[in-house]
Each structure stands twice: as C-alpha cells, then as structure tokens.
MARDO-730532 format. One line per field, with one value per residue: y, x, z of N, C-alpha, C in turn; residue number from 0. Coordinates in nm, 4 decimals. Each point is the difference from the previous one (the first is absolute). Example, Ala and Ser with C-alpha at 12.3 -4.5 7.8 and 13.67 -1.06 7.14 Angstrom:
// residues 2
npy (-0.5690/0.1050)
npx (1.3190/-0.0350)
npz (0.7800/-0.0720)
capy (0.1190/0.1190)
capx (-0.0890/0.0820)
capz (0.0000/0.0060)
cpy (0.1200/0.1090)
cpx (0.0900/-0.0770)
cpz (0.0000/0.0730)
resi (0/1)
This chain:
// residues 131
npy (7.5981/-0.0323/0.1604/-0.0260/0.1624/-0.0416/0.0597/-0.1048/0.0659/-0.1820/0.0021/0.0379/-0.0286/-0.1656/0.0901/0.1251/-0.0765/-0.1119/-0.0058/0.0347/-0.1413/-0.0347/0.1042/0.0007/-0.1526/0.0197/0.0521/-0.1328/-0.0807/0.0985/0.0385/-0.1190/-0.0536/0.1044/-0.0309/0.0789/-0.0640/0.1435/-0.0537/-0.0925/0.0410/0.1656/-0.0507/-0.0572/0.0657/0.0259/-0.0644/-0.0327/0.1319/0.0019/-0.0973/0.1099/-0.0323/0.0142/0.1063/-0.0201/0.0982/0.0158/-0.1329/0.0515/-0.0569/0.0043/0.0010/-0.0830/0.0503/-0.0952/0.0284/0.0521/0.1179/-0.0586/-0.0197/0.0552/-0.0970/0.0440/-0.1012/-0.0515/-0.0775/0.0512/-0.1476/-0.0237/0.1140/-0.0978/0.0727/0.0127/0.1026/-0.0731/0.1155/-0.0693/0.0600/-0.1296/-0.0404/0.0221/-0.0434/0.0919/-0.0550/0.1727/-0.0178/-0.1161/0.0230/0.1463/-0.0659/-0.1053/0.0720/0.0058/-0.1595/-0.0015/0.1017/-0.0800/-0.0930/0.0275/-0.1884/0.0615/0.0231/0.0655/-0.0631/0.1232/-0.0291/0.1233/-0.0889/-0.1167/-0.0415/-0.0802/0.0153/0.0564/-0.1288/0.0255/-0.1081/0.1011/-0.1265/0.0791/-0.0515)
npx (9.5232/0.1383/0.0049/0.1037/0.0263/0.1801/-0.0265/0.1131/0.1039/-0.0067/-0.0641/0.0677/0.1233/-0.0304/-0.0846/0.0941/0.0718/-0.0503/0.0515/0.1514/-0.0355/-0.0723/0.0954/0.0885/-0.0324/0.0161/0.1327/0.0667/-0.0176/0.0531/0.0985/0.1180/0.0720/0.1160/-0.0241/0.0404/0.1558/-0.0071/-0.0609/0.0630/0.1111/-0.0850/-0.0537/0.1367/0.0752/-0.0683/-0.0599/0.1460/0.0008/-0.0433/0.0922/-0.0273/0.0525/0.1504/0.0020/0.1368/0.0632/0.0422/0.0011/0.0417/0.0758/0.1376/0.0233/0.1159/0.1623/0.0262/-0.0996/-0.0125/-0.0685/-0.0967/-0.1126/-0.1195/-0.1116/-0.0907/-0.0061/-0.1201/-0.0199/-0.0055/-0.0386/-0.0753/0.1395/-0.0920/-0.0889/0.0143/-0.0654/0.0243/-0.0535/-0.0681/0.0550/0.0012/0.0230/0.1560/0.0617/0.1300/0.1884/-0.0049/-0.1570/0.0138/0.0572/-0.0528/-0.1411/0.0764/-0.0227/-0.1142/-0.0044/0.1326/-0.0529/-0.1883/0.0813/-0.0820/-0.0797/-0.1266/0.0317/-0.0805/-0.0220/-0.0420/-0.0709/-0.0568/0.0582/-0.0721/-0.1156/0.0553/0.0207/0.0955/0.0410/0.1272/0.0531/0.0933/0.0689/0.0899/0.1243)
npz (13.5959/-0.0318/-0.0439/-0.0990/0.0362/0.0389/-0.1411/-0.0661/-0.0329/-0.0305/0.1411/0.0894/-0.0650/0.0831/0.1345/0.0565/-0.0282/0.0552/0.1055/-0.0143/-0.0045/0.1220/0.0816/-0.0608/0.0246/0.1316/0.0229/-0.0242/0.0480/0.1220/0.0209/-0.0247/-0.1305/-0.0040/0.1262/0.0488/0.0462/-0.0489/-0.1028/-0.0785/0.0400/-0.0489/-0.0885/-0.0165/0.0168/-0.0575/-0.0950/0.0409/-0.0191/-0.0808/-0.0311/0.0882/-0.0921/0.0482/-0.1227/-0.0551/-0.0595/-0.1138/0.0821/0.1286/-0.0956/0.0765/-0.1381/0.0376/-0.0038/0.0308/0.0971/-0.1391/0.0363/-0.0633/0.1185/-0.0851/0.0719/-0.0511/0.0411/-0.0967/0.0758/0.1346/0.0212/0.0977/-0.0866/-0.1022/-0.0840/-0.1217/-0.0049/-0.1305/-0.0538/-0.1193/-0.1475/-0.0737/-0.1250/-0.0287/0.1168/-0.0249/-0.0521/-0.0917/0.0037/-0.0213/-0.0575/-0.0295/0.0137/-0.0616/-0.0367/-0.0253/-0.0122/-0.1359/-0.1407/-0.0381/-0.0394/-0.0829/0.0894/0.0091/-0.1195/0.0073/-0.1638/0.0401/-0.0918/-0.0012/-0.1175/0.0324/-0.1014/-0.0009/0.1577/-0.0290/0.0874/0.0884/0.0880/0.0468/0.0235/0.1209/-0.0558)
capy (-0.0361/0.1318/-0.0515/0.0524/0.1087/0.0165/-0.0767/-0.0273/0.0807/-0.0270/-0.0045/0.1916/0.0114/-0.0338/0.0410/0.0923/-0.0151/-0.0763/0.1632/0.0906/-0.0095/0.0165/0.1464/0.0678/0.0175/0.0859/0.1011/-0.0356/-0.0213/0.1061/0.0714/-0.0790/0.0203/0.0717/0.1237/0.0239/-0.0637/0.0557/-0.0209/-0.1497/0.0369/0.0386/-0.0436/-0.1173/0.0661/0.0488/-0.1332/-0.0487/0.0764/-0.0244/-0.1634/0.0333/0.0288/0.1254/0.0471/0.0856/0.0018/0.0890/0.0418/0.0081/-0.0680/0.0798/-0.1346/0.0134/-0.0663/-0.0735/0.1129/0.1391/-0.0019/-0.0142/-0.0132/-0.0337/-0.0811/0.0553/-0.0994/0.0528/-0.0908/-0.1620/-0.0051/-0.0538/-0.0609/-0.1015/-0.0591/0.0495/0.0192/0.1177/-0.0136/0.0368/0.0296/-0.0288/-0.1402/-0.1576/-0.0172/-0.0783/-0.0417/0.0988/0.0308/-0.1053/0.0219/0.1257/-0.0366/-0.0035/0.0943/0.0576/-0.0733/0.0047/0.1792/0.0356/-0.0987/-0.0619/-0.0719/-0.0590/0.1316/-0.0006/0.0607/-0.0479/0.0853/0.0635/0.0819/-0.0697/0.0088/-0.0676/0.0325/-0.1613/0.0214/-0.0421/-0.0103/0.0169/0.0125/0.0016/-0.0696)
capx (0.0663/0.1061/0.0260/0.0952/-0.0838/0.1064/-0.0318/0.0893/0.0732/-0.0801/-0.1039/-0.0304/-0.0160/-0.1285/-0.1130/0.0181/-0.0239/-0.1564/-0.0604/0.0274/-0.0212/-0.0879/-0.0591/0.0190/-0.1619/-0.1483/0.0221/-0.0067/-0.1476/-0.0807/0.0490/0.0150/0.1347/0.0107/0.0443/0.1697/0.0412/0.0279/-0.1394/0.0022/0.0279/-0.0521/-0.1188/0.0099/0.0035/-0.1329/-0.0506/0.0259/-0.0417/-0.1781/0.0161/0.0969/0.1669/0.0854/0.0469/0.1197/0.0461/0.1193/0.1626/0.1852/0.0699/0.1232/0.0856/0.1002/0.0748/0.1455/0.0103/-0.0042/-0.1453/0.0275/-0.1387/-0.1178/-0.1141/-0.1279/-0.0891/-0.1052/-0.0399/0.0309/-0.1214/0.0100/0.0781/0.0927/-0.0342/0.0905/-0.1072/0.0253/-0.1259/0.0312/-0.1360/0.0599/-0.0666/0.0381/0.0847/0.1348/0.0633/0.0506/-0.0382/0.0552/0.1703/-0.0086/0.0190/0.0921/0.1269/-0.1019/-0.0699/0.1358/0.0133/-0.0703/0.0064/-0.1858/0.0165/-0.1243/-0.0305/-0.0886/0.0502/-0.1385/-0.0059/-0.1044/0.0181/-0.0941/-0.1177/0.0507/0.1128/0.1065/0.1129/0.0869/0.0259/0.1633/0.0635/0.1178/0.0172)
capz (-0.1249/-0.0645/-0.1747/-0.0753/-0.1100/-0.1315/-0.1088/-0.0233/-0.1105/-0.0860/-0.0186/0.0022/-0.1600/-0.1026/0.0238/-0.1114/-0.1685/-0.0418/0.0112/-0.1338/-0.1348/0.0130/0.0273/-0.1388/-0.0999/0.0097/-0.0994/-0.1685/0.0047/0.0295/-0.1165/-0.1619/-0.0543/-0.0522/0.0693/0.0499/0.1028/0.1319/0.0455/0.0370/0.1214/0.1164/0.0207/0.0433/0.1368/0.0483/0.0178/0.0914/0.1493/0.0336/0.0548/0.1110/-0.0348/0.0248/-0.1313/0.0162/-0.0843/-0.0118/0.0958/-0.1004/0.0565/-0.0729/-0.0402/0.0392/-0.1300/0.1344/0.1105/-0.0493/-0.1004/-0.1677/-0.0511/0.1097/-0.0145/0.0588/-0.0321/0.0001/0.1217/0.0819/0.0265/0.1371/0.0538/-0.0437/-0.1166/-0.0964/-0.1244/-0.1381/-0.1011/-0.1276/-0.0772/-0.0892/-0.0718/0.1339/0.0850/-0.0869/0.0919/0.0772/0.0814/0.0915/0.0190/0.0748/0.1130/0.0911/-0.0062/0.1666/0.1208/0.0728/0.0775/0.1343/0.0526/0.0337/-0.1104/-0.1258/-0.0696/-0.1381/-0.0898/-0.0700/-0.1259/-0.0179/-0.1400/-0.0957/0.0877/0.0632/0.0706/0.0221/0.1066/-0.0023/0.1334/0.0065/0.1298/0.0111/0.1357)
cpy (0.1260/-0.0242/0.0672/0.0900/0.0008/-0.0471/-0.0076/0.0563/-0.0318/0.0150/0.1571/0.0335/-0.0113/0.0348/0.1165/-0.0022/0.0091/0.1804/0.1009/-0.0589/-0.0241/0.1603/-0.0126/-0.0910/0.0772/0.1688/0.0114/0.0076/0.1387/0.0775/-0.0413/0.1121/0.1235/0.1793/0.0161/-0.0830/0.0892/0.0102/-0.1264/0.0138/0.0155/-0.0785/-0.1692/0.0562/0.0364/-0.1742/-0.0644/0.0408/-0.0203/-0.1323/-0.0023/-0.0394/0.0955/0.0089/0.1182/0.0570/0.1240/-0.0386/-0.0217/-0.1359/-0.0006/-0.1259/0.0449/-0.1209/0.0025/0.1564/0.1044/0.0070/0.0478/0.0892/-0.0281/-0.0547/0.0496/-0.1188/0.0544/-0.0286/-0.0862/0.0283/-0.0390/0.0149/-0.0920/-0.0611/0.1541/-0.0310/0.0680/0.0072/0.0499/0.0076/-0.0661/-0.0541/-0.1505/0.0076/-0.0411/-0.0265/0.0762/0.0447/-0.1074/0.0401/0.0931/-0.0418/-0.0815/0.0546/0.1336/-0.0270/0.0010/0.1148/0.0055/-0.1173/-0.0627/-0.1319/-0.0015/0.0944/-0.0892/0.1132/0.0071/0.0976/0.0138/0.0366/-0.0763/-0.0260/-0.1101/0.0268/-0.1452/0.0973/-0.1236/-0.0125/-0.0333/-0.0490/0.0295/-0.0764/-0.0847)
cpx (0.0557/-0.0725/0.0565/-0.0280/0.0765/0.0040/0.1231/0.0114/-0.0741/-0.1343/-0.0494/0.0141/-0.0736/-0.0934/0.0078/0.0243/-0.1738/-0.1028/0.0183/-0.0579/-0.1707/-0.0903/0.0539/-0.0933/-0.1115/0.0357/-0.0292/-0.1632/-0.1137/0.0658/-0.0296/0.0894/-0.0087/0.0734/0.1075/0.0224/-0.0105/-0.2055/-0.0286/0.0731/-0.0542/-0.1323/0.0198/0.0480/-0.1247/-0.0421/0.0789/0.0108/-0.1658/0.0199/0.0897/0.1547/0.0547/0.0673/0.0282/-0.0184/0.1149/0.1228/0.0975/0.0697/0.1382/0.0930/0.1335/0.0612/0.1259/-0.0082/-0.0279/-0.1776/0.0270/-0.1367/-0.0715/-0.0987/-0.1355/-0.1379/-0.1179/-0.1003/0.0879/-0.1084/0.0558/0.1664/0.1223/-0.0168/0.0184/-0.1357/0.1059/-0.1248/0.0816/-0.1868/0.0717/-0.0575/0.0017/0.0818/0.0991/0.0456/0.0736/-0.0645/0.0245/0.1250/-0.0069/-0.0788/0.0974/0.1363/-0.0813/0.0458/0.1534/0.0179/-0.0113/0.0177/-0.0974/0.0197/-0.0698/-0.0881/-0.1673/-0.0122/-0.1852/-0.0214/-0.1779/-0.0127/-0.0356/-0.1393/-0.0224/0.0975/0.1230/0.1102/0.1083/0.0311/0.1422/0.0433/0.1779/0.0655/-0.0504)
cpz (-0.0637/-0.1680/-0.0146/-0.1157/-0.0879/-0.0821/-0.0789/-0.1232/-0.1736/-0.0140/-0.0591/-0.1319/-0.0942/-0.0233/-0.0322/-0.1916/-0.0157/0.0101/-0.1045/-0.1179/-0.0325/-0.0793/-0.1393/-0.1465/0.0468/-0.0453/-0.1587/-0.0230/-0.0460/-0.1508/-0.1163/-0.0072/-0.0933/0.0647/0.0120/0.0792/0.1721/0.0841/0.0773/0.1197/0.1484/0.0009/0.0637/0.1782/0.0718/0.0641/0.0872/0.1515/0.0187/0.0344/0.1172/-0.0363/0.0154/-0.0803/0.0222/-0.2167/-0.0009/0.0810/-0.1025/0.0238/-0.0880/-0.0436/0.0438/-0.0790/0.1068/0.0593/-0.0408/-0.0611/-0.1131/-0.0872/0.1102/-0.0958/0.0630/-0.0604/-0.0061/0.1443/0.0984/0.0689/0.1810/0.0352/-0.0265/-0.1243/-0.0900/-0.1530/-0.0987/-0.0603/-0.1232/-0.0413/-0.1367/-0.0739/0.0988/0.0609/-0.0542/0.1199/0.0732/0.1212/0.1463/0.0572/0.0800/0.1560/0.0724/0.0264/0.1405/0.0940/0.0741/0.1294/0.1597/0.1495/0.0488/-0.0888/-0.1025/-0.0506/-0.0957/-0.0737/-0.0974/-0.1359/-0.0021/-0.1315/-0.0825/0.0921/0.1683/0.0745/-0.0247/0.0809/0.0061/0.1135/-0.0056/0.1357/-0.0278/0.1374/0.0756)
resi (0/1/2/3/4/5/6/7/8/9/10/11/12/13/14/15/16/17/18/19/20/21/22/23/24/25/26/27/28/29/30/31/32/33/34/35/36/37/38/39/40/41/42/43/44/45/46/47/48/49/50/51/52/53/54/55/56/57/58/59/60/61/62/63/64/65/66/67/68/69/70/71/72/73/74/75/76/77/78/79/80/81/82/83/84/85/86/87/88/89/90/91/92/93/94/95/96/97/98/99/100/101/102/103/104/105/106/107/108/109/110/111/112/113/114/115/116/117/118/119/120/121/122/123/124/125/126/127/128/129/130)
C-alpha cells in the first residue's frame, strides 16, 4: 500500500498558521505583554524552530512598480516558506495594520500572511489571505 506524503497547498497552510499561532500564546503566555516587538520576534522564532519549523526572518523582498524597483519589504517572519508573520506591539489591530499586510503578501507573492499583536495581555491575531 502507497501513501501519499504530499500534503496539499491548503492543508500546508493550515497547519503551518495553527503552528505559528499556537507557538506565539505560548510566547505571550511565557512573556505577557509589554516588551518590544523586536523581542516578540526572536522569541516567537525561537519557539517555532523548537516546533521543528523553518523560519526565515529579515528577507528581502523588492516592490516593483510596471518593471522598475521602487522599494523593498523585509517582513518580520516567513515561517516554512509560505506563510508571512507581521508582529505588532499595539493597543489593537487597526486597519492600517491589515492593509500593510496585504500590501506584503502582494510584495512577497506569498498567499497568507498572519498578523499577530503581543501588545495587550492577551495575544490577538489576524489571518490575511491574498489571491
């Protein structure tokens, strides 16, 4: 009997999000609210490589305007590849912060960005799809 190891594009998404969002209450958790965003960061990087995830941060990614670069995009996280972390440290999640991930997810041509805030005691997140 064959099994099939390829796990289909949704699924993979799905299971990566559940993961990122998993690891970042147990950040919240461990921490609680109040630190810098660039803590919430490495310490959420930390936790998903200890959850065997492949986390990337700092890439580049270069906006282009009909053929010409305009700008560049350095996302805080992709997680496995194909998923797209913003962290904020805020009161609440506005709509600027929505907008700016998808305006990412354009950049990076990645479809599904989460958008999580470490800036109330309670972690809250946002699940962005593009395309």
């Amino acid at each position: 009997m064959h099994t099939n190891t390829h796990e289909s594009e949704p699924t993979t998404l799905d299971t990566t999000a559940e993961q990122i969002i998993g690891a970042a209450y147990e950040v919240s958790n461990t921490l609680g609210c109040g630190f810098l965003e660039k803590v919430y960061e490495r310490a959420l990087k930390t936790e998903l490589q200890l959850r065997g995830q492949d986390v990337d941060s700092q890439l580049l990614y270069r906006v282009t305007y009909k053929g010409h670069p305009v700008g560049d995009y350095t996302p805080d996280l992709v997680v496995n590849n194909h998923v797209l972390v913003e962290l904020k440290c805020a009161d609440r999640l506005a709509n600027e912060h929505t907008a700016q991930c998808i305006n990412y997810l354009k950049a990076s041509g990645l479809r599904l960005a989460l958008l999580v805030n470490f800036g109330r005691p309670k972690v809250e997140w946002k699940r962005l799809i593009y395309g």
